[in-house]
N, CA, C and O atoms as a DFTB+ gen file, in Angstrom:
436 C
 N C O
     1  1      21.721      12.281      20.351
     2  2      20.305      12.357      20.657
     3  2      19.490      12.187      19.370
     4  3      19.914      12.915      18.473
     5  1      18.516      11.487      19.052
     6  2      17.505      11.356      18.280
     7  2      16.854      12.607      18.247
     8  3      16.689      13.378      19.192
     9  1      16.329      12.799      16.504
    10  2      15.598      13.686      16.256
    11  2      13.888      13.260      17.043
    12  3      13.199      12.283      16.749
    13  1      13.572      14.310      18.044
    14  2      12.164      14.435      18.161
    15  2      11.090      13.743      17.255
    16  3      10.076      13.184      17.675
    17  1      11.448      13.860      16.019
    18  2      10.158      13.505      15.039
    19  2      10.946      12.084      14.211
    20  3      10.562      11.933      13.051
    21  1      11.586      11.461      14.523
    22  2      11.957      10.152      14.471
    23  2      11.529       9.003      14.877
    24  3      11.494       9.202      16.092
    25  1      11.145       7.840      14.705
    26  2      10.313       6.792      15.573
    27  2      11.754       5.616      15.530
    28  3      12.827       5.613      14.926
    29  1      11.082       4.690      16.516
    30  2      12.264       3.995      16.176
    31  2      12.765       3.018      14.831
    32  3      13.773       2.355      14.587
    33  1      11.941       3.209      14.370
    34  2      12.397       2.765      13.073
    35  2      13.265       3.699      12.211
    36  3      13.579       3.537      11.032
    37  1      13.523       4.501      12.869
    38  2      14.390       5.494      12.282
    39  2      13.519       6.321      11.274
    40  3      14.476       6.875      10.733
    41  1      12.483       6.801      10.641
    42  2      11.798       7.413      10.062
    43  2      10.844       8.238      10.680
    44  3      10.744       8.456      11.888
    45  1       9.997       8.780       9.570
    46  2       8.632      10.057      10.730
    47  2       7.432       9.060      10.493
    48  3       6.399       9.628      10.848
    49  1       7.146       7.618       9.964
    50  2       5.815       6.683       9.478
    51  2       5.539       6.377      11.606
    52  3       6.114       6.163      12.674
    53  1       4.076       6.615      10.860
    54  2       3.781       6.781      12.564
    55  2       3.156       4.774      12.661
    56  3       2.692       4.327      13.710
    57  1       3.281       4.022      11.556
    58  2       3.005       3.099      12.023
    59  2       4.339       1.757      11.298
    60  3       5.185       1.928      10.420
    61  1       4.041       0.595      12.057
    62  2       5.685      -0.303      11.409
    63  2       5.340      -0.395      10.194
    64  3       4.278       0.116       9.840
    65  1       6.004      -0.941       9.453
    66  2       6.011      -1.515       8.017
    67  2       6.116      -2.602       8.125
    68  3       7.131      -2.886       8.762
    69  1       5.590      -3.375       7.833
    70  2       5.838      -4.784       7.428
    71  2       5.964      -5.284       5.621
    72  3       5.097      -4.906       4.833
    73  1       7.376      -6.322       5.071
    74  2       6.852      -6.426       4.323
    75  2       5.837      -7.519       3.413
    76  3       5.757      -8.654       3.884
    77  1       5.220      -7.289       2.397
    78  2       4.055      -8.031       1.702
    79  2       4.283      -7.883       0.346
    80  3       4.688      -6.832      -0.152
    81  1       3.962      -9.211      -0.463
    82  2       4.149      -9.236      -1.755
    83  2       2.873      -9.770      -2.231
    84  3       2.701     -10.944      -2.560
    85  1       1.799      -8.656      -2.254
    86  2       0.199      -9.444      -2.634
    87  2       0.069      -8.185      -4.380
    88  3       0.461      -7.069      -4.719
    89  1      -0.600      -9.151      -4.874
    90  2      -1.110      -8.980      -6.097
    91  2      -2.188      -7.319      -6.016
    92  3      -3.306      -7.398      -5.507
    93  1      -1.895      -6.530      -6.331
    94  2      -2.976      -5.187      -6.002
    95  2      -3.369      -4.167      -7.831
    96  3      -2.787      -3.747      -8.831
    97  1      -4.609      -4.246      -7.267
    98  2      -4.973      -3.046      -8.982
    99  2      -5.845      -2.085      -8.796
   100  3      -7.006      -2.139      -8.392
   101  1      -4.861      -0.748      -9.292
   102  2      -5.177       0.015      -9.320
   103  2      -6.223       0.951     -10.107
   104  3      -6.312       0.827     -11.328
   105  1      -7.086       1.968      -9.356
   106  2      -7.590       2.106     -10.541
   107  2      -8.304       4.109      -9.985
   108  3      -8.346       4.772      -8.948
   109  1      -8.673       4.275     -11.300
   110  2      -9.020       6.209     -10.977
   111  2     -10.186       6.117     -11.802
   112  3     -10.723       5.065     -12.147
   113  1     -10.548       7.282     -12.100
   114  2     -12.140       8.089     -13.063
   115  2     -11.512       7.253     -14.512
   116  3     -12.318       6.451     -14.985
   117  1     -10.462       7.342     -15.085
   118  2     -10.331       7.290     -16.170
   119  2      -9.035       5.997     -16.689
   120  3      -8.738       5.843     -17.874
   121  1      -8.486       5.285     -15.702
   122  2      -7.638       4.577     -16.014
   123  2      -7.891       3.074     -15.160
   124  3      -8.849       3.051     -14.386
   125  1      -7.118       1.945     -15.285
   126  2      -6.419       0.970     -14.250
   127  2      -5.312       0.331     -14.543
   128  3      -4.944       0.086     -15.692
   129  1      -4.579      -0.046     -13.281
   130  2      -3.392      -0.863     -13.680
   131  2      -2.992      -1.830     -12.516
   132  3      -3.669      -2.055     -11.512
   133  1      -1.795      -2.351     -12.823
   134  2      -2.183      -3.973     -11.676
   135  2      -0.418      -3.437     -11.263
   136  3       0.329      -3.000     -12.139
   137  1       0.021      -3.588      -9.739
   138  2       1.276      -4.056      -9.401
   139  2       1.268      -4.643      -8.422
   140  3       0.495      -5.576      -8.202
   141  1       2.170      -4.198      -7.590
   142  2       3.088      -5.630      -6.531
   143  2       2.935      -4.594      -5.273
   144  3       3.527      -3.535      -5.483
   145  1       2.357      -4.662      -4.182
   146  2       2.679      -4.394      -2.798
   147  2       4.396      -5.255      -2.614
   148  3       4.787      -6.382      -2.921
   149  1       5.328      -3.599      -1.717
   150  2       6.277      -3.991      -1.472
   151  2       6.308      -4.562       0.074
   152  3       6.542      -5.676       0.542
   153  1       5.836      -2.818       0.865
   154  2       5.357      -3.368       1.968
   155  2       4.084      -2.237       2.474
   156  3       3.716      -1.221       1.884
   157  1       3.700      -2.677       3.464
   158  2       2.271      -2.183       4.009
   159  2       2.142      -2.156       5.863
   160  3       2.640      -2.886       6.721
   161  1       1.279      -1.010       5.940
   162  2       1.413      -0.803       6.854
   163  2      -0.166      -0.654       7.352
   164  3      -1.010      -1.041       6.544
   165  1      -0.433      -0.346       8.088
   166  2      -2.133       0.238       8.700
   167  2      -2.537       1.417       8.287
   168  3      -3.719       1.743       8.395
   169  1      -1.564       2.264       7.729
   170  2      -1.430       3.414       7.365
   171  2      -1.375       3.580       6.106
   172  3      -2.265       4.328       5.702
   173  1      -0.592       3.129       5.204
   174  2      -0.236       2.747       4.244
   175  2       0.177       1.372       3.311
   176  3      -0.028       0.201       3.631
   177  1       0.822       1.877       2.057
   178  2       1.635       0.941       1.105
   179  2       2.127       1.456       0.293
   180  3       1.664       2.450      -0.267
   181  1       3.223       0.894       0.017
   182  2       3.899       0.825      -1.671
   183  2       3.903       0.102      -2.557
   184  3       4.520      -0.962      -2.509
   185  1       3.225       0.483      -3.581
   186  2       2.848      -0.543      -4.448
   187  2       4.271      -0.220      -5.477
   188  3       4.846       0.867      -5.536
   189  1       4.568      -1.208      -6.085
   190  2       5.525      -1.131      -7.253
   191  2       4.683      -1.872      -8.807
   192  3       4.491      -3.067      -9.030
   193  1       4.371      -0.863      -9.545
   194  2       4.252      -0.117     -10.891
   195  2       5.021       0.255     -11.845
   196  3       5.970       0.966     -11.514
   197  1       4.873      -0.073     -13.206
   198  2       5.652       0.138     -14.277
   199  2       5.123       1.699     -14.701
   200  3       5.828       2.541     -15.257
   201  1       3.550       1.887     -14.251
   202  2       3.448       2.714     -14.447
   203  2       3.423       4.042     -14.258
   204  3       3.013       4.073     -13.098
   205  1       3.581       5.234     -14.596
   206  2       3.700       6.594     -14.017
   207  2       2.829       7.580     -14.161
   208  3       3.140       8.678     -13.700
   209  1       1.960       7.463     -14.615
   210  2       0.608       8.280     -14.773
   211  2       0.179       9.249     -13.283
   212  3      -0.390      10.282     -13.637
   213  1       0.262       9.192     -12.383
   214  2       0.213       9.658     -11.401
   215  2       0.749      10.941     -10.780
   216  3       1.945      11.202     -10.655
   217  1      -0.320      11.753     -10.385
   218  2       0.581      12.602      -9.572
   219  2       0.523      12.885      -8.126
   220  3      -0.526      12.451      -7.651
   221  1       1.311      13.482      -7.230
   222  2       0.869      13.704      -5.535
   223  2      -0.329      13.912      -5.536
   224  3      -0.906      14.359      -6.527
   225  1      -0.969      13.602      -4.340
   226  2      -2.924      13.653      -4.392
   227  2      -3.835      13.397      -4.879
   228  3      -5.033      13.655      -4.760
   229  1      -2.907      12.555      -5.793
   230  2      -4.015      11.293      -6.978
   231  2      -4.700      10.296      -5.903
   232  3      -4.091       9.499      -5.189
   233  1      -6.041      10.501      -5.939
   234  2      -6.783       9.574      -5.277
   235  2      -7.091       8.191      -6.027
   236  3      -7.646       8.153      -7.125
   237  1      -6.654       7.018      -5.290
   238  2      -6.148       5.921      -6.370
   239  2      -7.815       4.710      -5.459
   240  3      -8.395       5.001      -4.412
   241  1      -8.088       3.523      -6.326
   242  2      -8.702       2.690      -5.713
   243  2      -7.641       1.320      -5.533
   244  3      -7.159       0.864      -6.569
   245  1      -7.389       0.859      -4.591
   246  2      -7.002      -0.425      -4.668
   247  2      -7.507      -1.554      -4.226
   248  3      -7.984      -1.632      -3.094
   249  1      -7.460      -2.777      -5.229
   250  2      -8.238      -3.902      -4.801
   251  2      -6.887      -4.937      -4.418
   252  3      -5.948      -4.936      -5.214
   253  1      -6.835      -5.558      -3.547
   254  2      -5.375      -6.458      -2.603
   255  2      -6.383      -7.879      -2.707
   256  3      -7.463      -8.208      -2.216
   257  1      -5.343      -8.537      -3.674
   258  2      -5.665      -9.765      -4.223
   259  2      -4.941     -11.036      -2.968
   260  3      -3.798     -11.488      -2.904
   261  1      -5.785     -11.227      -2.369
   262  2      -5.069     -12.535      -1.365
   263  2      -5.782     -13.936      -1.473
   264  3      -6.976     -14.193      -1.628
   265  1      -4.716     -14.743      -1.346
   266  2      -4.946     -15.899      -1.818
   267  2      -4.727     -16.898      -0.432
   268  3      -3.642     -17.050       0.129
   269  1      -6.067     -17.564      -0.004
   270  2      -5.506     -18.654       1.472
   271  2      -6.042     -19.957       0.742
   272  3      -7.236     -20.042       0.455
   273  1      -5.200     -20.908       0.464
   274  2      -5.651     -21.940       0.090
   275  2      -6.517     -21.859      -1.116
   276  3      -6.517     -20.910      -1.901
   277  1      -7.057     -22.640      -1.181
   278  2      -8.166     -22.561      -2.536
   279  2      -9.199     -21.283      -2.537
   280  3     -10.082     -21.444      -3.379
   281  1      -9.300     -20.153      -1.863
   282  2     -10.076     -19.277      -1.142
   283  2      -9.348     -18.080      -1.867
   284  3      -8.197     -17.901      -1.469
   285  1      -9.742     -17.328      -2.735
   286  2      -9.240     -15.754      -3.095
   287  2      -9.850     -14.870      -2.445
   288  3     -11.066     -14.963      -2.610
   289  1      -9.481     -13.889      -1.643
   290  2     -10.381     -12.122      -0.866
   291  2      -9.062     -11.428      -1.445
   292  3      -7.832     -11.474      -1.474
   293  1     -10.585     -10.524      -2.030
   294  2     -10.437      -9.541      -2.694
   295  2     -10.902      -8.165      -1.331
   296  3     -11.962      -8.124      -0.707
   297  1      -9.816      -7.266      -1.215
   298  2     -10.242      -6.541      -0.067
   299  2     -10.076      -5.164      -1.013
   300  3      -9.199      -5.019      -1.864
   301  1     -11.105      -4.198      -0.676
   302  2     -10.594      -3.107      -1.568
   303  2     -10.526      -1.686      -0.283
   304  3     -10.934      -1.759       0.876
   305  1      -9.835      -0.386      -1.011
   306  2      -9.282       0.631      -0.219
   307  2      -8.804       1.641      -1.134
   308  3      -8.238       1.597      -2.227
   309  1      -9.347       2.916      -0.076
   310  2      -8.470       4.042      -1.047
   311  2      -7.742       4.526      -0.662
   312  3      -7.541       4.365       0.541
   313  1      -6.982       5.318      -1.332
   314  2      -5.513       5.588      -0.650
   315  2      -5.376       6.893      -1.915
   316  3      -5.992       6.926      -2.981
   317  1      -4.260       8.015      -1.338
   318  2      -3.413       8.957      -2.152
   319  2      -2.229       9.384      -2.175
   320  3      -1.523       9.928      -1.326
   321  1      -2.057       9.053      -3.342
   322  2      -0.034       9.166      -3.484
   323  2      -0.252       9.926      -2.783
   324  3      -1.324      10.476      -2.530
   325  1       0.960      10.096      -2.275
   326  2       2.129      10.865      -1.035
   327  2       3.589      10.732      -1.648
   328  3       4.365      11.595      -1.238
   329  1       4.071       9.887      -2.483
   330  2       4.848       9.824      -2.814
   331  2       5.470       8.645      -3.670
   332  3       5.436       7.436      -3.443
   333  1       6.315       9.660      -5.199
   334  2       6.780       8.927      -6.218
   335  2       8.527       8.245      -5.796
   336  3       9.452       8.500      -5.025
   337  1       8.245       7.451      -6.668
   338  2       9.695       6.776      -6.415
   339  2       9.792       5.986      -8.036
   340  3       8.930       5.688      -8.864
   341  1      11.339       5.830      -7.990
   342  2      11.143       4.444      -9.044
   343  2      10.761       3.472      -9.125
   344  3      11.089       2.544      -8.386
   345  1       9.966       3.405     -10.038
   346  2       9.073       1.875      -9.855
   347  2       8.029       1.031      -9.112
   348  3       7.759      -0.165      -9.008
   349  1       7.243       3.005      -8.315
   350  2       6.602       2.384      -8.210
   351  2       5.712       4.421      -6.785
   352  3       6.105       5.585      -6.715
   353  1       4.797       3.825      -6.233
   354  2       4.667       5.435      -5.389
   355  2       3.427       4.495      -4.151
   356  3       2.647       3.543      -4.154
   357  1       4.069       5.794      -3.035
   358  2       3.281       5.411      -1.929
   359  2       2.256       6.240      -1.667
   360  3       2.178       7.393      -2.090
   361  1       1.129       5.467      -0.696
   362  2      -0.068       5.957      -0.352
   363  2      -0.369       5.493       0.245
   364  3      -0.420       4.269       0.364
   365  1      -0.844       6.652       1.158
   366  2      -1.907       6.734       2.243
   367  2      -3.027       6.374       2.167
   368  3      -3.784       6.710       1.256
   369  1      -3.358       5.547       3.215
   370  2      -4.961       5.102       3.123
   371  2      -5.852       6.049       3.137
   372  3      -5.363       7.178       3.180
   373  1      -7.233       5.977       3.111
   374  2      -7.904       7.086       3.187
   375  2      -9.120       6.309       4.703
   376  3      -9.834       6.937       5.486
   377  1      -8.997       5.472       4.641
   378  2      -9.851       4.802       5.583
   379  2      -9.622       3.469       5.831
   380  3      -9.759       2.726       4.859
   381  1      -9.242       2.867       7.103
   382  2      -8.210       1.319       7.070
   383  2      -8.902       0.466       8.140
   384  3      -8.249      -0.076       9.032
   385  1     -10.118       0.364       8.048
   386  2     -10.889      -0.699       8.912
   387  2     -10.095      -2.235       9.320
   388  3     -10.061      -2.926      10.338
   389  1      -9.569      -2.330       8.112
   390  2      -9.021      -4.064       8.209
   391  2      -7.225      -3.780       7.627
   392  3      -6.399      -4.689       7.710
   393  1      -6.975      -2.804       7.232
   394  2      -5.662      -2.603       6.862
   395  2      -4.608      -3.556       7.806
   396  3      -3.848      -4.391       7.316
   397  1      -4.689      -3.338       8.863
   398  2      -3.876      -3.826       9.789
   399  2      -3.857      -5.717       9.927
   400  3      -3.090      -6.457      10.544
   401  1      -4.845      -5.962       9.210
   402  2      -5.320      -7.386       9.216
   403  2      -4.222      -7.547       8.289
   404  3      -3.081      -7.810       8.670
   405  1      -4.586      -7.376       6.933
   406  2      -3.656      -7.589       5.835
   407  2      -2.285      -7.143       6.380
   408  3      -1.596      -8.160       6.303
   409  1      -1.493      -6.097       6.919
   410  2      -0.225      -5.883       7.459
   411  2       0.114      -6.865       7.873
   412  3       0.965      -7.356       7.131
   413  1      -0.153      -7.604       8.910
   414  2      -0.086      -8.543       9.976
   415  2      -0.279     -10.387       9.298
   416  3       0.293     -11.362       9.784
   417  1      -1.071     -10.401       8.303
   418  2      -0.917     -11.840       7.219
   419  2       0.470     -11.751       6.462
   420  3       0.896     -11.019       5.568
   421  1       1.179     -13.169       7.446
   422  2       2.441     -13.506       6.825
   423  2       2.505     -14.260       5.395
   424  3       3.146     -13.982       4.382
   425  1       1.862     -15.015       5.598
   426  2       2.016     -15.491       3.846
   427  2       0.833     -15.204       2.908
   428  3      -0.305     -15.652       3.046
   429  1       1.172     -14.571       2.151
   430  2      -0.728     -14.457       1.693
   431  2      -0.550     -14.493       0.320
   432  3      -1.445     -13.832      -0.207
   433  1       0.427     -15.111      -0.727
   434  2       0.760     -15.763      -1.923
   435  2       1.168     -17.633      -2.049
   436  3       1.453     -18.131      -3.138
């Protein structure tokens, strides 16, 4: 029997993941830095970062660099770690009007 708080993706993320490799930079009161969306969700992302400055409940800004043809959108969003990893930490959106747009764009490099 499956755990109750399991989805079928086998995890507790209440929405899919899809993955995405778009250009994203980060930024706070006092710093910025640029990495790589691994994957993204409506809910979230993981960005992968060299850097580690961060801690849980760091309220981060991100700007998601997409590229259609000769056409760059720049979409921006906030989000707060939830969680470190190597190389890189995830976060929660804080408000995702169009999140799901970007989830759902298959090629967007």
């Amino acid at each position: 029997m499956r755990d109750a708080h399991l989805n079928l993706y086998g995890d507790r993320r209440r929405a899919k993941r899809d993955s995405a490799s778009l250009k994203v930079y980060l930024s706070g009161e006092l710093w910025s830095h640029r990495g790589t969306t691994r994957d993204i969700s409506r809910r979230g992302v993981f960005v992968s970062t060299d850097w580690e400055g961060y801690a849980l409940g760091t309220r981060v800004d991100l700007t998601f660099v997409q590229k259609k043809m000769e056409v760059i959108e720049l979409r921006r969003y906030s989000g707060i770690v939830v969680r470190q990893a190597n190389g890189g930490m995830a976060l929660q959106f804080c408000w995702t009007p169009h999140a799901e747009r970007i989830a759902n764009t298959n090629q967007l490099n």
